[in-house]
N, C-alpha and C positions, 0 to 999 in steps of 0.2 A: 531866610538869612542863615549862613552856616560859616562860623569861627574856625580857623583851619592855621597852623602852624608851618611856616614855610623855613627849611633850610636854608642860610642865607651861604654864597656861594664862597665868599671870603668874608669873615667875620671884621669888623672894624676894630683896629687896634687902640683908636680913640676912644670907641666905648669901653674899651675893657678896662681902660684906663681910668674913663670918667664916672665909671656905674657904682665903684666902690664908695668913692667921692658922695655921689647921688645918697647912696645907700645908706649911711651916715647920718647925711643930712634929711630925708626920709624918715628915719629912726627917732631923729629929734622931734619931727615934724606930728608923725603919731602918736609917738611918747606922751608928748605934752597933749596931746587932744585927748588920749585914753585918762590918763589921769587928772585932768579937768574934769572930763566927764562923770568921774567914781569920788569928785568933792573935792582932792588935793588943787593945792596950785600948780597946773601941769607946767608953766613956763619957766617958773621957779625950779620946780622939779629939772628939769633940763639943764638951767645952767647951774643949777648943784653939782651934776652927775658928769657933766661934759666940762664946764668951764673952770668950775674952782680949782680942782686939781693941776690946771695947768698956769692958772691964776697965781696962785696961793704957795712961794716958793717952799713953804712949810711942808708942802703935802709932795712937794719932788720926790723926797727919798721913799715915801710909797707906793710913787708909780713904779719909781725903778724896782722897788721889791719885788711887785707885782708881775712886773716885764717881763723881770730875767726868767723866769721858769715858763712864761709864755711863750715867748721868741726860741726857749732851747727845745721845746717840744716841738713847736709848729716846723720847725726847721725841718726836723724828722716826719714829720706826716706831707709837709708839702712836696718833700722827695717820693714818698708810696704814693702818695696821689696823684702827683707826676704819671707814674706808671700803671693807676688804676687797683693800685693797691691799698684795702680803707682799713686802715689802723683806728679803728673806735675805741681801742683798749688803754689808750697809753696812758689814763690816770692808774689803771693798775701796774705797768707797767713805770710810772713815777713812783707809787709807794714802794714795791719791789725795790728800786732800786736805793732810795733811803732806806729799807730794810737790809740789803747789802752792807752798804755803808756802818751803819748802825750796828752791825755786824762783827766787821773787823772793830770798830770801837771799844765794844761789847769783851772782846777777845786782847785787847792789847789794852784794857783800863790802867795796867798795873804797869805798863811799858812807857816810855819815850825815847824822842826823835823825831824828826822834821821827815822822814819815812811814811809816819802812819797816817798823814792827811792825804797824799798821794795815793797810797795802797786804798784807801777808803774811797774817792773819786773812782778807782780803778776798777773796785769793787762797784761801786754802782753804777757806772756804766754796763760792767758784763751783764751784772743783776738786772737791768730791764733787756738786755739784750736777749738772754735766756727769756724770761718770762715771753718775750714777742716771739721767742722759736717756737713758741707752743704751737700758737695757729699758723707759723709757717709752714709747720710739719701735716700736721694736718690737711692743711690748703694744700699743697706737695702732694701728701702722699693719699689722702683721701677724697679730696675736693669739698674738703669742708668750708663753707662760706666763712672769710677770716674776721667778717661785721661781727657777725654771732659769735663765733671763738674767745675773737679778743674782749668782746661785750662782755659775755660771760665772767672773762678770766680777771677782770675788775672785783668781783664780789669774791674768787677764790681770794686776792691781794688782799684788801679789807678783813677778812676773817682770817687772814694770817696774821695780820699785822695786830687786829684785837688779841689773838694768842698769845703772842709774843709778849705784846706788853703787859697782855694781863697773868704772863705765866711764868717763861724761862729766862726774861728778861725784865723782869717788874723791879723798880728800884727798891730794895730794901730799906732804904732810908727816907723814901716819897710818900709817907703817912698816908700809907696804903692807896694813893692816886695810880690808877694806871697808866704807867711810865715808866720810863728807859732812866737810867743813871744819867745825871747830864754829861757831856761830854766835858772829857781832860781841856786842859789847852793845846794838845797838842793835836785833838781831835776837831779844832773849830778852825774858820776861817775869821779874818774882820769883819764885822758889820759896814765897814767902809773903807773904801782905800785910795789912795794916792792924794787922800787931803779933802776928796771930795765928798758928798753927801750920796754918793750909787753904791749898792754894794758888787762885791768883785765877779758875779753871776751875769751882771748886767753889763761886764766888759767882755767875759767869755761869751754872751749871748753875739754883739755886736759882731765881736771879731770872727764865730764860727759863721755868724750870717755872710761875712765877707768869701770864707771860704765854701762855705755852699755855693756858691752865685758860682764862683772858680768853677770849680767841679762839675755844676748844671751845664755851664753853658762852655766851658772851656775844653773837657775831657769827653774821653770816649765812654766810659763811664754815664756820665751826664746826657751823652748822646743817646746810648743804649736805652735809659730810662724814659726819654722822649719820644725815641722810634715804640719801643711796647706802650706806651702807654696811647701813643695816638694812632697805633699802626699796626695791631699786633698783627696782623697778616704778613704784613711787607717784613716786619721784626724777625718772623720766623726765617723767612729766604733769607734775611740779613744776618744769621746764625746765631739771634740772639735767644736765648731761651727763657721763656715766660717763669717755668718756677726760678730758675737760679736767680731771677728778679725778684721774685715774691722773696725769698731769702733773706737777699741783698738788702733791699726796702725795710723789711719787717725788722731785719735785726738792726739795721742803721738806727730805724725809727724806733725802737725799742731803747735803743742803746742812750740816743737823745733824753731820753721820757728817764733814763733813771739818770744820767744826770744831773738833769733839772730835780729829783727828787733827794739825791747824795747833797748837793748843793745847795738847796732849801733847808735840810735838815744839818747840815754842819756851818750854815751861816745863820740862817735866823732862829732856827728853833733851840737847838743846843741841845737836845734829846727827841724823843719819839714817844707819842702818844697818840690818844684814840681822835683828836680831835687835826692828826695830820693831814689826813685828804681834801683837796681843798678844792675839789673839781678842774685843778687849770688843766686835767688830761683832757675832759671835755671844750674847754672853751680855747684850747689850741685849736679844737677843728674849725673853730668861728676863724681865730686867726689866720691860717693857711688860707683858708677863701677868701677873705675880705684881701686877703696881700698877693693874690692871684697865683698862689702857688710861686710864689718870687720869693727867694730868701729874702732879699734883701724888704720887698714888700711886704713877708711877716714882720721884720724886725718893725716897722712902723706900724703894720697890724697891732703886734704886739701891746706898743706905748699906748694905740686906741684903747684897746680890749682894756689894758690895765686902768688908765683912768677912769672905764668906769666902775671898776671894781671900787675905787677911792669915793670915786663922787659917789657912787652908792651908798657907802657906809655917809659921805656927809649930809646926803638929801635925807638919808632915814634921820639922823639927828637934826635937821633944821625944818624940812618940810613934814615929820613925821609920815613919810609914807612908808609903806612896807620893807622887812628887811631884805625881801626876793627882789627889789625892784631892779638890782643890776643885771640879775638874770632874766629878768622880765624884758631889758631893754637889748643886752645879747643876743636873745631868743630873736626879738624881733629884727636885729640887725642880719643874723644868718639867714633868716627868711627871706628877707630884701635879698641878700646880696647873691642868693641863689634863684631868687624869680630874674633878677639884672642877666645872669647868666643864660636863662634864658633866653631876654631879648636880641642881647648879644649874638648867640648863635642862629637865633630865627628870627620872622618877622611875620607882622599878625597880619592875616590876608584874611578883607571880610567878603564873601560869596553871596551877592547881593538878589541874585535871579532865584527865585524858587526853584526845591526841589522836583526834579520831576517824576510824576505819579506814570505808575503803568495800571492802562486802564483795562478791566476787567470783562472779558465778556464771554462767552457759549461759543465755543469750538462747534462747526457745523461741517 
């Protein structure tokens, strides 16, 4: 018997559709048997993680917290992945760009005007924008692999950012905690707006989701990204050029990732410390794929991902299970949602007739 993977000739639209779906519920499915297994209450465990959050109107304005820096990243990675371009970096690329932001703050504490929230957004968008030219340039001009580049370039952000706060930017009045001055008023956004319980991240989330979708599927732009990324052959006779892509993608998706990180730190944090990084540059990549590289299917990715950051923290306080266990249940939804992907594209053909032996004998 021989297990063999077959190319399927037009992939099903329905699956790609349905496997996320599956994958989800999959997640729940083992979740709950793993942690039955190791003594917790796995089924409890599940509707802790998955259910209360969306249950429990108390715990709304945490998913949305949670969201909006989700859905602003993945936006950005599901445009380079589009094109085959893997931005692994954009958590550093988030900080980066709250270090931006935090920046100008930093620089205009003693100033006001309705000016310096602006300038600060402005600031940390270029700020992750730059930090993703890193590995553009590289990939460009050296062929440096841009997984590793950007990979790397995470741990350089991080040890900037301990610097910073622990150094040229340490509050002098923060009884010696490492941390930033908090921010002016004129340096903060609301924790909520228009009366509602979201904060104003998770309106720009929504609405740039709108406008990606535009752009993907509307523009020549859009188009360019779809032809390289599934065709680079045909891309080239088409006159589109693979680095100028790499550029494009890395600095968009750069640009995203800071951000979500200007945006996190002038609406919920109020300053910058060591305890900023918060992984969502990694668990954007869950979200692009679970949302099938669809803006619009991150932004509901998104809402996923985020609840179970929520129900995470509530399962660890009501079922006592572990504090990793939202990352536990992540891990394993990425896993799903890229073995689905598989199925999706192939199809398992079992070769039921034995191999055949060539039989050996004395040349005469």
């Amino acid at each position: 018997m021989r297990i063999r993977f077959e190319k399927r000739r037009d992939p099903s639209q329905v699956m790609q559709a349905v496997t996320p779906v599956a994958a989800v519920l999959l997640t729940m499915l083992i979740g709950a048997a793993i942690f039955q297994a190791i003594g917790y209450d796995g089924p409890r465990a599940v509707k802790e993680i998955f259910f209360t959050p969306i249950l429990a109107s108390y715990k709304w304005p945490d998913v949305a917290r949670r969201a909006a820096p989700l859905i602003l990243i993945a936006l950005g990675l599901c445009m380079g992945n589009r094109a085959k371009v893997w931005n692994i970096g954009a958590e550093g690329q988030y900080i980066v760009g709250a270090l931006a932001g935090a920046g100008v703050a930093y620089f205009t504490k003693n100033l006001q005007g309705f000016w310096i929230m602006p300038l600060m957004i402005a600031a940390g968008i270029v700020g992750g924008a730059l930090w993703a030219a890193i590995p553009a340039f590289l990939k460009t001009q050296y062929r440096v692999n841009e997984i590793l580049s950007s990979l790397m370039l995470v741990y350089v952000a991080a040890q900037l950012l301990n610097y910073l706060v622990t150094g040229p930017w340490k509050d002098p009045n923060g009884h010696n905690f490492p941390q930033t001055a908090p921010f002016t008023v004129w340096q903060v956004l609301p924790h909520t707006i228009l009366g509602t319980p979201f904060p104003p991240g998770l309106f720009i989330a929504f609405a740039l989701s709108v406008v990606f979708w535009i752009v993907m599927t509307r523009s020549e732009f859009g188009l360019g990204i779809r032809v390289v990324g599934d065709a680079p052959k045909a891309a080239k006779y088409a006159g589109y050029n693979a680095d100028t892509m790499v550029w494009q993608t890395l600095l968009i998706s750069g640009g995203m990732a800071g951000l979500a990180g200007v945006l996190e730190a002038a609406t919920q944090s109020g300053q910058l410390n060591l305890g900023f990084p918060s992984g969502y540059g990694f668990t954007a990549i869950i979200v692009s794929f679970l949302g099938r590289l669809h803006p619009l299917g991150a932004a509901l990715a998104g809402v996923v991902l985020a609840i179970t950051y929520v129900g995470g923290q509530v399962a660890q306080t009501v079922v006592h299970v572990p504090s990793s266990t939202a990352g536990i249940f992540q891990s394993l939804l990425l896993f799903l949602i890229l073995a689905s992907d598989v199925l999706v594209k192939r199809r398992i053909r079992i070769d039921w007739a034995p191999a055949k032996t060539q039989s050996v004998g004395s040349a005469t």
